[in-house]
C-alpha positions in Angstrom: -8.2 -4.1 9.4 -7.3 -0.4 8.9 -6.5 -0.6 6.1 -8.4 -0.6 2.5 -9.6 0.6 -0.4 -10.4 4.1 -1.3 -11.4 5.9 -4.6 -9.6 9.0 -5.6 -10.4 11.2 -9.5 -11.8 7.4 -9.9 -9.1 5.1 -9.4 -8.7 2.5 -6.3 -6.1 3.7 -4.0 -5.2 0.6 -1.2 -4.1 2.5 1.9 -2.2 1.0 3.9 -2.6 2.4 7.7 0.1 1.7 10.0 -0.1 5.4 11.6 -0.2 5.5 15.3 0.4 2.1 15.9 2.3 -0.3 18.4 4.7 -3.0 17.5 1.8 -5.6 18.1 -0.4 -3.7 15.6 1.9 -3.1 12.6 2.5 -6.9 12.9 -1.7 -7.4 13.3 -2.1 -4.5 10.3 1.0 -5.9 8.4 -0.5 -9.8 8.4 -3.7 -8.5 7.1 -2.3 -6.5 4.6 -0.9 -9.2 3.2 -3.8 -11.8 2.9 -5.3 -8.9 1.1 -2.6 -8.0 -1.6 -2.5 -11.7 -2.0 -6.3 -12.3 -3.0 -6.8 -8.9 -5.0 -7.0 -9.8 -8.6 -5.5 -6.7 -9.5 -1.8 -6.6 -11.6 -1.2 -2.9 -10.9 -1.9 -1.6 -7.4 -1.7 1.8 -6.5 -0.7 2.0 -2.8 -0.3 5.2 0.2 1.5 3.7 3.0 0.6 6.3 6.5 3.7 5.3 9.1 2.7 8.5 10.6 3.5 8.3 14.2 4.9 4.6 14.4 8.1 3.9 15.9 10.3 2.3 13.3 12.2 0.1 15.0 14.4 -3.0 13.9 11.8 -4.8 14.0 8.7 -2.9 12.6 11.4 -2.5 9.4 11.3 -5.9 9.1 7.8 -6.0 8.9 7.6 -4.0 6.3 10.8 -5.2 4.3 8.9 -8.3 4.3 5.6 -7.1 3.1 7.1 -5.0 0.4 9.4 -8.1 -0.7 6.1 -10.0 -1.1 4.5 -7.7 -2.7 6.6 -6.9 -5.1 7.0 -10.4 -6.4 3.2 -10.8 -7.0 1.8 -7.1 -8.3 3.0 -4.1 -9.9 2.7 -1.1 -7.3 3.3 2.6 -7.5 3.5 3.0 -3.5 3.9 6.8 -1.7 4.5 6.6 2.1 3.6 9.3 4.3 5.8 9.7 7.9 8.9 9.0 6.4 10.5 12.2 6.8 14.0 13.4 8.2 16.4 10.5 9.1 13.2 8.0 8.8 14.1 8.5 4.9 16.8 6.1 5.5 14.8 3.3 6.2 12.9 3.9 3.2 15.5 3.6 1.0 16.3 -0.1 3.0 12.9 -0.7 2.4 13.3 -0.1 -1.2 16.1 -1.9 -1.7 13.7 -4.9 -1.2 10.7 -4.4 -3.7 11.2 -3.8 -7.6 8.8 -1.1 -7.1 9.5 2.6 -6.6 8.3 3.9 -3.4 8.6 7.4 -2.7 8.1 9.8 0.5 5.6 12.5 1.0 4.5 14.4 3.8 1.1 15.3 2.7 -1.4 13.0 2.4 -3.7 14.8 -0.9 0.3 15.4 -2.4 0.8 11.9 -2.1 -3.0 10.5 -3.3 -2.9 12.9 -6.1 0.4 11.9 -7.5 -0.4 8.1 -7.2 -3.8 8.7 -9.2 -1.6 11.2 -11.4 
């Protein structure tokens, strides 16, 4: 798994890494993510999604509509997401649509860990 924990002005920070990846690892990533939001004893998770460089497709949104759905029914999350810029926003805001939690977009990575810690 990519992804994991990471400590930031000492708070946990789960980053989620789907940057760079191919349809086969988003779902790979996307599976594990989930058997790890599912065990964490946490209530409130502070999350960074990276999509940098992935194709979102119809099928990649599902993914993540599906992850955030879960997700979202189990924990409390303040979630920034990195790579969704330009018309990418739009799936985003589908993404949203699905999760009680706010998510919102960033394009730099510290901008985005510092306002989640913030």
């Amino acid at each position: 798994m990519k992804s994991g924990l990471e400590e930031h002005k000492g708070k946990k920070v789960f980053v989620a890494r789907y940057d760079h990846m191919t349809m086969e690892q988003v779902k790979a990533e996307v599976e594990e993510v989930r058997k790890f939001m599912g065990t964490t004893p946490e209530t409130t998770v502070l999350v960074l999604v990276d999509t940098t460089g992935t194709i979102i497709s119809p099928e990649v949104l599902n993914q993540f509509k599906q992850i955030s759905a879960q997700v979202s029914d189990n924990l409390t999350t303040k979630t920034a997401i990195l790579g969704m810029n330009g018309p990418r926003k739009t799936f985003l805001e589908i993404i949203s649509k699905f999760t009680k939690n706010k998510t919102v977009p960033f394009d730099d990575r510290q901008a985005a860990i510092d306002w989640l810690v913030s």
